[in-house]
C-alpha positions as CSV (number, residue, x, y, z in Angstrom):
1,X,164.7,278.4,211.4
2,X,164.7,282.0,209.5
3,X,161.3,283.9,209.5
4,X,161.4,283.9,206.2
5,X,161.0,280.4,206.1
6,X,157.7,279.4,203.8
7,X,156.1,278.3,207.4
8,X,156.9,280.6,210.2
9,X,158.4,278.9,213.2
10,X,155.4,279.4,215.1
11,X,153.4,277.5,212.1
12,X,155.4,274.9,212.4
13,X,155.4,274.4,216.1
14,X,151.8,274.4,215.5
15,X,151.8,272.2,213.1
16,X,154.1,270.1,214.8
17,X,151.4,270.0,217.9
18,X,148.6,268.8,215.2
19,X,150.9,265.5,214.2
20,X,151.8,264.2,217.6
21,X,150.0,260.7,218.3
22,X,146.2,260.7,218.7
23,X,145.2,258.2,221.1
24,X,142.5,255.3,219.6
25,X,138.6,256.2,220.3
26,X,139.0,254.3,223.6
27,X,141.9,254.5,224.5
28,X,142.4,256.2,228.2
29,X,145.9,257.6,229.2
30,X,147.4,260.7,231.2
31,X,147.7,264.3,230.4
32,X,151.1,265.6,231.8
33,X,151.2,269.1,233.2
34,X,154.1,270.9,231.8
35,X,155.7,274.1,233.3
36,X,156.2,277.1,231.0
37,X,159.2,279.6,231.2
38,X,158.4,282.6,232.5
39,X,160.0,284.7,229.6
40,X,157.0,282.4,227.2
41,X,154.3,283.8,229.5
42,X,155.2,287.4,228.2
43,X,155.2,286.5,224.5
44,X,153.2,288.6,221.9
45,X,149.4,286.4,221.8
46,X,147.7,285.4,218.2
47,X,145.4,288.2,217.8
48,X,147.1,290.4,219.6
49,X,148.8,291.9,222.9
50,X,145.5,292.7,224.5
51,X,144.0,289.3,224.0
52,X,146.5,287.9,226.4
53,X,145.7,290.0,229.2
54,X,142.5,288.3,231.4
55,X,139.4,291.0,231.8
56,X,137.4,293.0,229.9
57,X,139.4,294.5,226.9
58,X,137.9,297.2,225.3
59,X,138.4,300.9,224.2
60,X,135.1,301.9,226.1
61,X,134.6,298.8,228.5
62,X,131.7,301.4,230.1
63,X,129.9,301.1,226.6
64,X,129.4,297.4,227.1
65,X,126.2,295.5,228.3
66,X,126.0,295.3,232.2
67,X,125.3,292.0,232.9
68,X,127.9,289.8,231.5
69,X,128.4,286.8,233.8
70,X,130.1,284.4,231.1
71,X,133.9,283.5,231.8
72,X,134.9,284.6,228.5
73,X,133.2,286.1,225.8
74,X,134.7,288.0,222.1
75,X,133.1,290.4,219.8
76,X,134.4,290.2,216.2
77,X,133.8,291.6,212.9
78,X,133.3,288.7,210.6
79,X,135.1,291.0,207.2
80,X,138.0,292.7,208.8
81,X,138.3,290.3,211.7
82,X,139.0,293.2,213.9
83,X,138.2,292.0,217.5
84,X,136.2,294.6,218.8
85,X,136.0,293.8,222.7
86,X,136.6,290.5,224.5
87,X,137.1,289.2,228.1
88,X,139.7,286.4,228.8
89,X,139.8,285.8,224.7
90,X,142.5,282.9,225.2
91,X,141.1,281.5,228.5
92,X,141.2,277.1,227.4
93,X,137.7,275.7,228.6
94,X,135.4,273.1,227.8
95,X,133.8,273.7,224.2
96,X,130.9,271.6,224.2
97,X,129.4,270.8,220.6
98,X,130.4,274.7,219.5
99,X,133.7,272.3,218.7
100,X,131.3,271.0,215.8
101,X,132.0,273.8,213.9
102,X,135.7,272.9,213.8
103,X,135.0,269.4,213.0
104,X,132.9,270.6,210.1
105,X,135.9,272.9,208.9
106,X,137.4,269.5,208.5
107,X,135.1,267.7,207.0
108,X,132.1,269.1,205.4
109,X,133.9,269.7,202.3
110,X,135.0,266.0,201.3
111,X,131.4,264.6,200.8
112,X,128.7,265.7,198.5
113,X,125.4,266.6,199.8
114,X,124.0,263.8,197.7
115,X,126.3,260.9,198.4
116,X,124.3,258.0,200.3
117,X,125.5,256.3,203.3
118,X,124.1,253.0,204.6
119,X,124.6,252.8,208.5
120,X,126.2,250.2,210.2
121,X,126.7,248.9,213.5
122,X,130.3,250.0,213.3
123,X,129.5,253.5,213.0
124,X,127.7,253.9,216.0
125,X,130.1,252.2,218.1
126,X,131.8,254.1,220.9
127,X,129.0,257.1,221.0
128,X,129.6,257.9,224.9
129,X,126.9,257.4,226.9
130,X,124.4,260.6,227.4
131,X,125.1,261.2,224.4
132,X,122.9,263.6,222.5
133,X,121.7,261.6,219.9
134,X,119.3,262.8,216.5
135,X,117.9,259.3,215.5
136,X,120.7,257.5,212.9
137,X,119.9,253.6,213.1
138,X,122.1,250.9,211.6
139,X,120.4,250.0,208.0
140,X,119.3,253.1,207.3
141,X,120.4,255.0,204.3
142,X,120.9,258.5,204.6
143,X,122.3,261.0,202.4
144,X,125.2,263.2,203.5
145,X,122.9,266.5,203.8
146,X,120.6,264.7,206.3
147,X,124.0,263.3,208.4
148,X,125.3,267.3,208.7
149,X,121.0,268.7,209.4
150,X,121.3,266.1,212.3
151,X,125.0,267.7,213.5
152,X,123.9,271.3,213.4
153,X,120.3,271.3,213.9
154,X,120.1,268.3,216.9
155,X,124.1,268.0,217.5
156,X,123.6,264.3,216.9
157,X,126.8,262.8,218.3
158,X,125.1,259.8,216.1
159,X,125.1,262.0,213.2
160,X,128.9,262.9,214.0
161,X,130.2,259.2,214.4
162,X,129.0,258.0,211.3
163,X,130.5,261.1,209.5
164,X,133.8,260.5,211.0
165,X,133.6,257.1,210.0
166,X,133.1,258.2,206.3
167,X,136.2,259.8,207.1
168,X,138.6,257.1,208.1
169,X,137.6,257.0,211.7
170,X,137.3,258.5,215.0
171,X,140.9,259.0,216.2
172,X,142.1,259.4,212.0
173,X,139.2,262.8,212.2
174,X,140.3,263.9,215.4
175,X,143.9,263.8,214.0
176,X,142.8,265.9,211.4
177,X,140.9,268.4,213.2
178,X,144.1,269.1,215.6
179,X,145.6,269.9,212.2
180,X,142.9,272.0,211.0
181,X,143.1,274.1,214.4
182,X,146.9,274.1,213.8
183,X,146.5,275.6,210.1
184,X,143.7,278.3,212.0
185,X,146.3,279.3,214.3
186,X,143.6,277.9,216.8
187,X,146.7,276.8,219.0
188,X,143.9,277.3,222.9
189,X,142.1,273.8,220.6
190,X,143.1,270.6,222.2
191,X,140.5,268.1,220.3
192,X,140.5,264.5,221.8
193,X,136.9,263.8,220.7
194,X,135.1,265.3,217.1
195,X,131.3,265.6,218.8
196,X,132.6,267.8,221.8
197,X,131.1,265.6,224.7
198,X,132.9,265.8,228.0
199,X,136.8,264.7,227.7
200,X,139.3,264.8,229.7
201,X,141.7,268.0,228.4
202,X,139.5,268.9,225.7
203,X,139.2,272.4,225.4
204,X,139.2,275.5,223.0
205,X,138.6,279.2,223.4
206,X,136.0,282.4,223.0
207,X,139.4,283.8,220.4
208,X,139.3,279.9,218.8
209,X,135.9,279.4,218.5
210,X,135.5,282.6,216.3
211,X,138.1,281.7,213.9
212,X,135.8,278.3,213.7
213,X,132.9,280.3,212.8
214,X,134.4,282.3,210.7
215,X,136.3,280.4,208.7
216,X,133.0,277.8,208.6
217,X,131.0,281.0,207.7
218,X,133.2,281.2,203.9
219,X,131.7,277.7,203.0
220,X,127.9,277.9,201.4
221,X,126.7,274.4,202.6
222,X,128.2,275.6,206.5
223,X,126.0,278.9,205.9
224,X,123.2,277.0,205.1
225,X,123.1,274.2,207.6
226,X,123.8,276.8,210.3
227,X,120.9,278.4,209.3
228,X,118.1,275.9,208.8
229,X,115.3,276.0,211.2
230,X,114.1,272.6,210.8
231,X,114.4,269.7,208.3
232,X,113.0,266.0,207.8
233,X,114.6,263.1,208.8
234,X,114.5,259.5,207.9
235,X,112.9,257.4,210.5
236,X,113.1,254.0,208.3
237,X,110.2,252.5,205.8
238,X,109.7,255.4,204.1
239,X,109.0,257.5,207.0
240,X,110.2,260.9,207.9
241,X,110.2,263.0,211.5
242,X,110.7,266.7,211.9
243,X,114.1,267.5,213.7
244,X,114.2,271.5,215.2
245,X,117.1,273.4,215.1
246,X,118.0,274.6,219.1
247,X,119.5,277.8,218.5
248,X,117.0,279.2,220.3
249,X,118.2,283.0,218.7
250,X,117.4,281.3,215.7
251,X,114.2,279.9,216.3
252,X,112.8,281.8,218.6
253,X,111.9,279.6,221.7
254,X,111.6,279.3,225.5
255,X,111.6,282.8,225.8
256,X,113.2,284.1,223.3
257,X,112.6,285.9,220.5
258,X,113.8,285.5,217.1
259,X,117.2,287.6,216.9
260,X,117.2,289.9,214.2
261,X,119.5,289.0,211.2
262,X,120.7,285.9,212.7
263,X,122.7,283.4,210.4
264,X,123.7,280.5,212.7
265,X,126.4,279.5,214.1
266,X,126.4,276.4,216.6
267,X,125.4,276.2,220.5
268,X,126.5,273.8,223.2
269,X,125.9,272.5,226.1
270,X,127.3,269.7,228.5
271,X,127.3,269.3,232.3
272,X,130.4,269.9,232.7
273,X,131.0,272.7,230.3
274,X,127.6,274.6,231.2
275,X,126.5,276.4,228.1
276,X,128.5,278.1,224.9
277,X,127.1,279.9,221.8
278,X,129.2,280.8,218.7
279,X,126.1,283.2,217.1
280,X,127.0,285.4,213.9
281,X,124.3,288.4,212.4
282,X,124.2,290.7,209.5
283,X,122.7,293.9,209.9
284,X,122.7,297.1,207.6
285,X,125.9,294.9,205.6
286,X,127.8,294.5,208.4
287,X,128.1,290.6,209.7
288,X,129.5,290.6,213.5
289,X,130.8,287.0,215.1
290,X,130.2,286.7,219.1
291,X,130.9,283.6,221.3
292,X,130.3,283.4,224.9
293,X,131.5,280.4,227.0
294,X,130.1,279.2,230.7
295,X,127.8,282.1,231.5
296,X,126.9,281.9,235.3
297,X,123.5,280.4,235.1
298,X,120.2,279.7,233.3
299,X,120.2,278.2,229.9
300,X,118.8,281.4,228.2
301,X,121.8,283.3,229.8
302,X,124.0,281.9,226.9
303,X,121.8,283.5,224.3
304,X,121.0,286.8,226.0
305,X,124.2,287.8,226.9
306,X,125.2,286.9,222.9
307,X,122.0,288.9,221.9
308,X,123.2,291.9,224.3
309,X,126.8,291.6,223.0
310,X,125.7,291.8,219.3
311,X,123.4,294.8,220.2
312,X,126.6,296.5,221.1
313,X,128.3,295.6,218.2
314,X,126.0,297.5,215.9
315,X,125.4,300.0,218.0
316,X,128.2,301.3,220.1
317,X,130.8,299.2,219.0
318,X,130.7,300.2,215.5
319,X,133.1,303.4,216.6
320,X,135.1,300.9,219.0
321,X,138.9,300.6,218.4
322,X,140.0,297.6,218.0
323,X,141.6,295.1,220.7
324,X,142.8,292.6,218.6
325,X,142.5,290.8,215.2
326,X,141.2,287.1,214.2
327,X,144.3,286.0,212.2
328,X,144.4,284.3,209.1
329,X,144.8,280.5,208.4
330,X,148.6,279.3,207.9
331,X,147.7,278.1,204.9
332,X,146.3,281.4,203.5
333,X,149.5,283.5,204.2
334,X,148.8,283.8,208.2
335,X,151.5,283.0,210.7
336,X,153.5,286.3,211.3
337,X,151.6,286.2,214.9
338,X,153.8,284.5,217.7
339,X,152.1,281.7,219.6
340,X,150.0,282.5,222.8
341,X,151.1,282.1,225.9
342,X,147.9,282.5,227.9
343,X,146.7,278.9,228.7
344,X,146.0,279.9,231.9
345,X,144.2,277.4,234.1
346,X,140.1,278.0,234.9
347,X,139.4,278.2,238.0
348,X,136.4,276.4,239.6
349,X,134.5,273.1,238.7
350,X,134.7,273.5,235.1
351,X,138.7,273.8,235.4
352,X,141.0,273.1,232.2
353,X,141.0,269.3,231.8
354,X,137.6,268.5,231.5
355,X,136.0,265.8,233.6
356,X,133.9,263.1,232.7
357,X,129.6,262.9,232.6
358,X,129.6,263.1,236.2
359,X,131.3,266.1,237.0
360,X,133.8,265.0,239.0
361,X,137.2,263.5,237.5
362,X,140.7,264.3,236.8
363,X,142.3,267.9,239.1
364,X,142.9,271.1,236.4
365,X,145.6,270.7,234.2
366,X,147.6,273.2,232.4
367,X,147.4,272.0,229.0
368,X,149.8,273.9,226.8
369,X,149.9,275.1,223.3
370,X,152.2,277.9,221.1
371,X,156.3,277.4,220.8
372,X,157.3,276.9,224.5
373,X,154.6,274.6,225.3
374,X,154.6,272.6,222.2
375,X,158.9,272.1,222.8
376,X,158.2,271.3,226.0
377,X,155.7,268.6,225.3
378,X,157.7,267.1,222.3
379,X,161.0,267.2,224.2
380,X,159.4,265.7,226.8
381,X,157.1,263.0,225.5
382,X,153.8,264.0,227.4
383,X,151.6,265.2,225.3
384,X,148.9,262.3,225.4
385,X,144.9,262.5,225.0
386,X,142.4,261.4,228.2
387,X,139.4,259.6,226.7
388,X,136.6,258.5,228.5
389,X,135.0,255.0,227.4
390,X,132.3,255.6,225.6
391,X,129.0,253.4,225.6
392,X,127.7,252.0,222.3
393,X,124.3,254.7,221.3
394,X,122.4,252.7,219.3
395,X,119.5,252.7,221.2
396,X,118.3,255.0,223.7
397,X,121.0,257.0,226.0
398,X,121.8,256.4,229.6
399,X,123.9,258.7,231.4
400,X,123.8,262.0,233.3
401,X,123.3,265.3,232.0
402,X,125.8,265.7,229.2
403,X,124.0,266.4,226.2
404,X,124.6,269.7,224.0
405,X,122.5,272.2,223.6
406,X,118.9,271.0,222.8
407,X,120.8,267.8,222.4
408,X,118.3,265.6,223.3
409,X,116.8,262.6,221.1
410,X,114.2,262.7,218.9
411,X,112.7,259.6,218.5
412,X,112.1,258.4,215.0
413,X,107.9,257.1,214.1
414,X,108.5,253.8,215.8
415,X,111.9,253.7,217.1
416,X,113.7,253.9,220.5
417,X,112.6,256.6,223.4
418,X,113.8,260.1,223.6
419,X,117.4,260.4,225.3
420,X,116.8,259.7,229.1
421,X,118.9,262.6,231.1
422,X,118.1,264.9,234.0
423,X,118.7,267.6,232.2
424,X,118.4,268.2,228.8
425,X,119.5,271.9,226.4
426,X,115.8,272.8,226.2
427,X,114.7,271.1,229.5
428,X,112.6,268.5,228.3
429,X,113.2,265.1,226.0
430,X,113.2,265.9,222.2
431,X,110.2,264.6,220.5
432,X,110.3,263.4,216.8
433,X,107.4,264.0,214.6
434,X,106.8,261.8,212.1
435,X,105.6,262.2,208.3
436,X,104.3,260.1,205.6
């Protein structure tokens, strides 16, 4: 194929990665480790030479905040996409509901706000157990605006279900969102579920999780769902309850104050994939995107090391060099980069095929993206997704402690209990308020 082929070769591998089979919402098969050559694992990385390298990468890493303790983290100027520092950019771990942003760079744009939905049992069905859930009930009508509040404000995996139902289904979304990380040049994004709950060999990046915000960022109705505090949400019979955005930079809670110019983006959490924040802020003009993935503990740590990171950005690292670049969509010209080669394995617990609610599951597994691993996986035949089976959620969640990020039930005037879970994103159950 020439490079001046309309679609680069590395588009097209990608590409080609997006269309192979998506298993069915239940479905449970094995993810085959394939080996890469070792001529692949010196290739030029998307974004850059320096992103490939694990570490800190920055012009002046002394500069930087002290007590950094995620696994990988990326500071990026939302115009120019200049990377401006990052550590282990292309390191694949679990996303947690951050992956909600790409699933809304799917979808978001093929409903109106105003369009009315009447949910079914079908739409619910297949929510895994633990789930975090906002409060959508079968016979209920909702309108398309109050479906995405409950994804960004509660990361409702109920709120998720019933939007990828709208869509065509589970596994036809999830096909779809493989080829919307494709077109990104997102090729660290292996998407087996759209809500981001624990799967086996789901997975994304800090470097993938900024082009998600980023490219979310362009669309008004992302902007302002990102950014809405709180909302009202129907409960049935006329009745409403109050549903709290959990960015807790946003908000302003459990410790935290309010960070200064905030504008969204999405937190998660799981008990798997600990905590990960994609948070974007706008100060004197200038809008700067940081994500930070599995810090070591505490679930403020997420926020503060994002708040520390972005108080860099406009401080010190407004005279940094850059490291790297966030490319630019496939579809929008992009594609000149060659494919990464850094899918390197985590280490520890939270390794690269990611376990089930319990913790425990399936050994790491090198799941690889780019030309060499996408060749080897087509040649080959493996390339297959690892589903858990999810419980129905149409009443109140059982499980252990995998909800998101303040994804914890609220419980509509009336309806079923919070979310039962040892651990919830704030700590405690969610609780609904109700309105006339």
């Amino acid at each position: 194929m020439r490079d001046s082929s309309p679609l680069s070769r590395r588009a097209v591998l990608g590409l080609t990665a997006a269309a192979l089979p998506v298993a069915s919402a239940t479905a449970v098969t094995a993810v085959t480790a394939v080996a890469v050559p070792a001529e692949a694992a010196t290739a030029s990385v998307i974004g850059g030479a320096r992103l490939a390298r694990g570490g800190i990468q920055a012009s002046d890493t002394a500069s930087l905040p002290k007590k950094l303790t995620a696994r990988a983290w990326l500071v990026a100027d939302h115009e120019t996409g200049e990377v401006l520092a990052a550590s282990n950019a292309h390191r694949r771990l679990a996303p947690a509901s951050t992956l909600k942003m790409l699933f809304a760079d799917t979808v978001l744009g093929k409903f109106a706000r105003t369009e009315r939905h009447t949910v079914t049992d079908a739409d619910l069905a297949g929510i895994p157990a633990g789930s975090s859930l906002v409060g959508v009930k079968p016979g209920i009508t909702y309108t398309v605006e109050q479906l995405w509040q409950g994804v960004f404000l509660r990361s409702g995996n109920d709120a998720v279900h019933v939007l990828a139902h709208m869509n065509g289904g589970v596994a036809h979304t999830v096909a779809e969102m493989q080829t919307k990380a494709a077109d990104l040049q997102a090729l660290d994004t292996h998407v087996v579920s759209p809500d981001g709950f624990d799967h086996a060999g789901q997975l994304s990046s800090a470097y993938d999780l900024t082009l998600f915000a980023r490219h979310g960022l362009r669309d008004d109705d992302f902007r302002a769902y990102c950014a809405t505090r709180t909302a009202d949400f129907p409960a049935g019979k006329k009745k409403t309850f109050q549903i709290q955005n959990t960015d807790r930079l946003l908000t302003g809670s459990w410790g935290l104050d309010v960070y200064d110019g905030l504008i969204g983006v999405k937190n998660g959490y799981t008990s798997h994939a600990g905590n990960t924040f994609t948070g974007a802020a706008t100060r004197g003009g200038r809008t700067l995107l940081v994500t930070v993935m599995h810090p070591a503990s505490g679930s403020n740590a997420v926020y503060e090391e994002t708040a520390a990171l972005l108080d860099w950005g406009f401080g010190k690292g407004s005279s940094a060099r850059a490291v790297g670049t966030l490319v630019t969509p496939v579809s929008e010209g992009g594609g000149a980069a060659s494919p990464s080669a850094t899918m390197r394995a985590p280490q520890g617990a939270a390794g690269a095929g990611a376990s089930g609610a319990s913790g425990g599951g399936s050994s790491p597994v090198r799941l690889l993206a780019g030309a060499a691993g996408t060749a080897a996986l087509v040649a080959g035949g493996a390339w297959a997704l690892r589903r858990r089976r999810g419980a129905g959620a149409t009443g109140t969640a059982r499980g252990t402690a995998t909800a998101d990020v303040g994804e914890v039930r609220d419980a509509a005037a009336g309806g079923a209990a919070p979310a039962r879970q040892s651990e919830s994103g704030d700590g405690r159950p969610g609780r609904g308020r109700s309105t006339e």
